[in-house]
MARKE-265928 format. One record per residue (C-alpha): x, y, z; residue number from 1. Coordinates in steps of 0.5 Angstrom, whole numbers, padded with zeros to 4 digits, always signed. Each point is the difference from the previous one (the first is absolute). Layout:
<atoms>
+-------+-------+-------+-----+
|    c1 |    c2 |    c3 |   k |
+-------+-------+-------+-----+
|     X |     Y |     Z | NUM |
...
+-------+-------+-------+-----+
</atoms>
This chain:
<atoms>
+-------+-------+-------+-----+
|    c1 |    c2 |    c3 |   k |
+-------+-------+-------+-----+
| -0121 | +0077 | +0041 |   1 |
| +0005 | -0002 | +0003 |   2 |
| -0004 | -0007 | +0002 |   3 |
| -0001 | -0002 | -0005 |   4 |
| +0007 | +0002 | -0003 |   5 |
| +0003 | -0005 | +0006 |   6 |
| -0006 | -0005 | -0002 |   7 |
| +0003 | +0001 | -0007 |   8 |
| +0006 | -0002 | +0002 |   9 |
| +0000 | -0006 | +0004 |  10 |
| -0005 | -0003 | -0006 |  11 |
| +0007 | +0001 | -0004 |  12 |
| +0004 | -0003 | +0005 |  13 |
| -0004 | -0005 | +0000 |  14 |
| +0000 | -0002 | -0007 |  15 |
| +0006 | +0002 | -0001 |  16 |
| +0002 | -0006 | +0005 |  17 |
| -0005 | -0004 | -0003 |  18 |
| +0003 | +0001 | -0008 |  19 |
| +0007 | -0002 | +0003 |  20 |
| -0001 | -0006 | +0004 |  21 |
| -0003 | -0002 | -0007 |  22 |
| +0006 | +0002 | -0004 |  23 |
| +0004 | -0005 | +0005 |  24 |
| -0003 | -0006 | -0002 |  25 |
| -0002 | +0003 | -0008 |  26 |
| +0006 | -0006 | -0001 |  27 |
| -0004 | -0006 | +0002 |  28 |
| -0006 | +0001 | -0005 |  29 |
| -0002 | +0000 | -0007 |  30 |
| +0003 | -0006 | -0004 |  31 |
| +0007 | -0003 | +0001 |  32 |
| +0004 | +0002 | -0006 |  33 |
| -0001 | +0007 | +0004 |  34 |
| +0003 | -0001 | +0006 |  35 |
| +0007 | +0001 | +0001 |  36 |
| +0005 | -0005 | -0002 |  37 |
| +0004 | -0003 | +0005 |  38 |
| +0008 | +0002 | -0005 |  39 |
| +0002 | +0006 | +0001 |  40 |
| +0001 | +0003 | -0007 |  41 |
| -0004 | -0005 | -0006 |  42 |
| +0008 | +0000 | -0003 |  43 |
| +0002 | -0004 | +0005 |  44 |
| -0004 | -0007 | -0001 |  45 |
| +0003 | +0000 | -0007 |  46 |
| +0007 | +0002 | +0000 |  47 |
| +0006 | -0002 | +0004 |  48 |
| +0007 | +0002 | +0000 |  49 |
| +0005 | -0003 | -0003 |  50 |
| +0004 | -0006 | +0004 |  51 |
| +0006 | +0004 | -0004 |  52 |
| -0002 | +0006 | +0003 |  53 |
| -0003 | -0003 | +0006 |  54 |
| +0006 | -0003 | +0003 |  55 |
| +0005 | +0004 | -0002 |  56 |
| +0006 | +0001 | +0005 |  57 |
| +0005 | +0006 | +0002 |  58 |
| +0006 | +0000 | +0005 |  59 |
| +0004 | +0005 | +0001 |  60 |
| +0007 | -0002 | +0003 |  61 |
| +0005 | +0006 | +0003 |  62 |
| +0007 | +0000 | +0002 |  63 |
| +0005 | +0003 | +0003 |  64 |
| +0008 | -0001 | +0000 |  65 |
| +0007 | +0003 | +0002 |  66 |
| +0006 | -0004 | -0001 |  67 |
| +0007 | +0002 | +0002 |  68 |
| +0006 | -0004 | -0002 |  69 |
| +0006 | +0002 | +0002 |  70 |
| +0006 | -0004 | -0002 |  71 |
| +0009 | -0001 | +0000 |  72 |
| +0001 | -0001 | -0008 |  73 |
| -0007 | +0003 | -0003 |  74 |
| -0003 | +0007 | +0000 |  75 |
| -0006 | +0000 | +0005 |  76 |
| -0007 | +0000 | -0003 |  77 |
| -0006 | +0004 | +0004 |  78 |
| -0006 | +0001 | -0002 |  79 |
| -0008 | +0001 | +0003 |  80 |
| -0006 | -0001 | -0005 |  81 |
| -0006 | -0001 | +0001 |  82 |
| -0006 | -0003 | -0005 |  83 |
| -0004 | -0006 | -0001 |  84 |
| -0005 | -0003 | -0005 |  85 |
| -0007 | +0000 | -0001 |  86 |
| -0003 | -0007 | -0003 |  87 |
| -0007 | +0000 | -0003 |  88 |
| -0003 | -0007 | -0002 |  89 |
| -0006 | -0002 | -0004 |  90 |
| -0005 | -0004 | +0001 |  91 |
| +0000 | -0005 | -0005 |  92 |
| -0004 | +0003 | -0007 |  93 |
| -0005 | -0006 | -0003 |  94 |
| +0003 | -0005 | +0006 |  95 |
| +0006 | -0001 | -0005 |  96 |
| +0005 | +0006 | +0000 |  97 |
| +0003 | +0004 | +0006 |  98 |
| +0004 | +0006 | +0000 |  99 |
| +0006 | +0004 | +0004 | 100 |
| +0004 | +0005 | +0001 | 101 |
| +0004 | +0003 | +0004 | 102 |
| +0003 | +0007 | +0000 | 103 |
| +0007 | +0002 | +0005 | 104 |
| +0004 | +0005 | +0002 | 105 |
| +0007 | +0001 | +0005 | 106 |
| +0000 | +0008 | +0001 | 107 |
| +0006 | +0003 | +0003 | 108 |
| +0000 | +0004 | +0006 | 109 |
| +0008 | +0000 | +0000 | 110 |
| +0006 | -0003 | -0003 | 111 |
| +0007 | +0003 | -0001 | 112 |
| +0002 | -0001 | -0007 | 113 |
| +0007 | -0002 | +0002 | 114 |
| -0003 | -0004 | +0005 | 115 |
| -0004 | -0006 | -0007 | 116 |
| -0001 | -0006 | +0001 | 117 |
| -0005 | -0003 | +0005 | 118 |
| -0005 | -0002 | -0005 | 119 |
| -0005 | +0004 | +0003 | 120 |
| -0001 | +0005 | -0006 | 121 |
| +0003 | +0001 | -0007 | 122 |
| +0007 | +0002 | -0002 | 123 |
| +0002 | +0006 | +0002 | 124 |
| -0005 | -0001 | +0006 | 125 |
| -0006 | +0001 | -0004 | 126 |
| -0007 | +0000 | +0001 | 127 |
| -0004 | -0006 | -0004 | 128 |
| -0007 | -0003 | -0002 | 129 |
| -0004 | -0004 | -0004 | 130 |
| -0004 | -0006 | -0001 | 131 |
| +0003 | -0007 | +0002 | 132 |
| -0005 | -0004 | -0001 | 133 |
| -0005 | +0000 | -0006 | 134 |
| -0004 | -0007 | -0002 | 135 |
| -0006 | -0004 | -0002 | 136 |
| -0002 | -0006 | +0003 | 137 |
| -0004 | -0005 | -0003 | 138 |
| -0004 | -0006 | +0003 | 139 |
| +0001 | -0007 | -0003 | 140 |
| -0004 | -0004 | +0004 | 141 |
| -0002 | +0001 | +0008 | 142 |
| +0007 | +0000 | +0002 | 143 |
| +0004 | +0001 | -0006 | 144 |
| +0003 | +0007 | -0001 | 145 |
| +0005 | +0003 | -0006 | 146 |
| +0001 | +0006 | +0002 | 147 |
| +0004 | +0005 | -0006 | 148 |
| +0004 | +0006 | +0001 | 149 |
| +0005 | +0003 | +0005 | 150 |
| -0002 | -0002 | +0006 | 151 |
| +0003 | -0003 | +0008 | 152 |
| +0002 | -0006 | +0001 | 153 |
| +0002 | -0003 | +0007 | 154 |
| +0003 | -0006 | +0000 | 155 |
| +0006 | -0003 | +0003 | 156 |
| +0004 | +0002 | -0005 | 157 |
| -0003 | +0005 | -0005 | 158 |
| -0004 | +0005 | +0004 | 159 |
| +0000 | +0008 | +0002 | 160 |
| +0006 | +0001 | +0004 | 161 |
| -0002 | +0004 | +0005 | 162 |
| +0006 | +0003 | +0002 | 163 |
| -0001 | +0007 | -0002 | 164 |
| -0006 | +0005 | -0002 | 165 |
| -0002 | -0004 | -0005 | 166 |
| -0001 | -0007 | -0001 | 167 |
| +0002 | -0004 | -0007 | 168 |
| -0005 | -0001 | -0005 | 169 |
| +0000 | -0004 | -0006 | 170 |
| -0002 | +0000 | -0008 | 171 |
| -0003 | -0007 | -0003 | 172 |
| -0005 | -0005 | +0002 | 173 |
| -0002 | -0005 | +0005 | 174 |
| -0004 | -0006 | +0000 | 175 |
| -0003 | -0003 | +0007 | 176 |
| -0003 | -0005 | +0002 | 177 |
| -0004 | +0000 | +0008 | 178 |
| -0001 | -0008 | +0003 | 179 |
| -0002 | +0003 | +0007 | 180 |
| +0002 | +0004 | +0005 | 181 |
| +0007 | -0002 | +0000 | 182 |
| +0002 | -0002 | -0006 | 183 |
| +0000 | +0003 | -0007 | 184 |
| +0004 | -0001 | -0006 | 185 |
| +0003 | +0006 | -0005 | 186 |
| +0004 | +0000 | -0007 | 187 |
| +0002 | +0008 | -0002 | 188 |
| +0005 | +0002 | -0006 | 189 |
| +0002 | +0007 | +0003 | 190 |
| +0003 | +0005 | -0006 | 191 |
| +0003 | +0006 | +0005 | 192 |
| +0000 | +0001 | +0007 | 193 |
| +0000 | +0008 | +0002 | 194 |
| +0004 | +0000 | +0006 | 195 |
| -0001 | +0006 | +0004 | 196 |
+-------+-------+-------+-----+
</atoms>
């Protein structure tokens, strides 16, 4: 009994051996719409993701600060604050519109009352945060943008002034033209311009 139970048992192996190498080539046969295709997921060859969503950009900007100013005539001003901003912008929605918007802060870490006035936090040496730009920009042409909302501005006489925690913004819309690398043209009426 114990013989043919062995016998019994190396057939099972063996065909067991057999039935899976079979198994492992199963995908080469039959017809072909059958077969495996090459995509991953049928979903994928119809749909695309969305150049608004697709190029979309983040950046996160931290900062750090302590200004102590102590002068003859005027009371000193101390202040340490940290914060930043984080900016996300869109990519461009139907290659005619793009969206922006950056949210800042200035934390205090400390700040004698008496000792107001650096610029790094509110009156009364306050925290403060909010949105300092907030905008749409539209594509005219391959190198021609109006840009709406409040938004930066760098330009030799209107721009961020960067000094502080927080960079100037500015209310209105500007109109740009880009003739190369180098040159561009630019036109804007500005209505406010929120100062940090």
């Amino acid at each position: 009994m114990t013989k043919n139970f062995k016998w019994a048992h190396l057939g099972m192996v063996g065909l067991l051996g057999i039935s899976t190498s079979g198994i492992l080539f199963a995908d080469e046969a039959g017809p072909e719409y059958l077969r495996e295709s090459e995509s991953d997921s049928p979903l994928d060859a119809d749909f695309e993701e969305s150049p608004f969503l697709k190029d979309q950009h983040w950046e996160l900007h931290l900062r750090s600060y302590f200004l102590d100013r102590n002068t003859d005539k005027e009371t000193d001003k101390q202040a340490l604050a940290t914060g930043g901003w984080i900016t996300w912008k869109s990519g461009y929605w139907r290659d005619l519109v793009q969206f922006s918007a950056t949210a800042y802060a200035s934390q205090k870490v400390f700040g004698d009352k008496k000792k107001d006035g650096t610029g790094l936090l509110q009156p009364g040496q306050k925290s403060y945060g909010g949105f300092s730009s907030l905008d749409a920009n539209l594509k005219l042409g391959d190198d021609t943008f109006l840009r709406l909302g409040r938004f930066e501005m760098n330009a030799p006489y209107v721009n961020g002034h960067d000094i502080r925690m927080i960079r100037n913004s500015f209310q209105g819309t500007k109109f740009t033209h880009k003739f190369n690398d180098n040159w561009d043209l630019g036109a804007g009426y500005l209505t406010r311009i929120k100062d940090r």
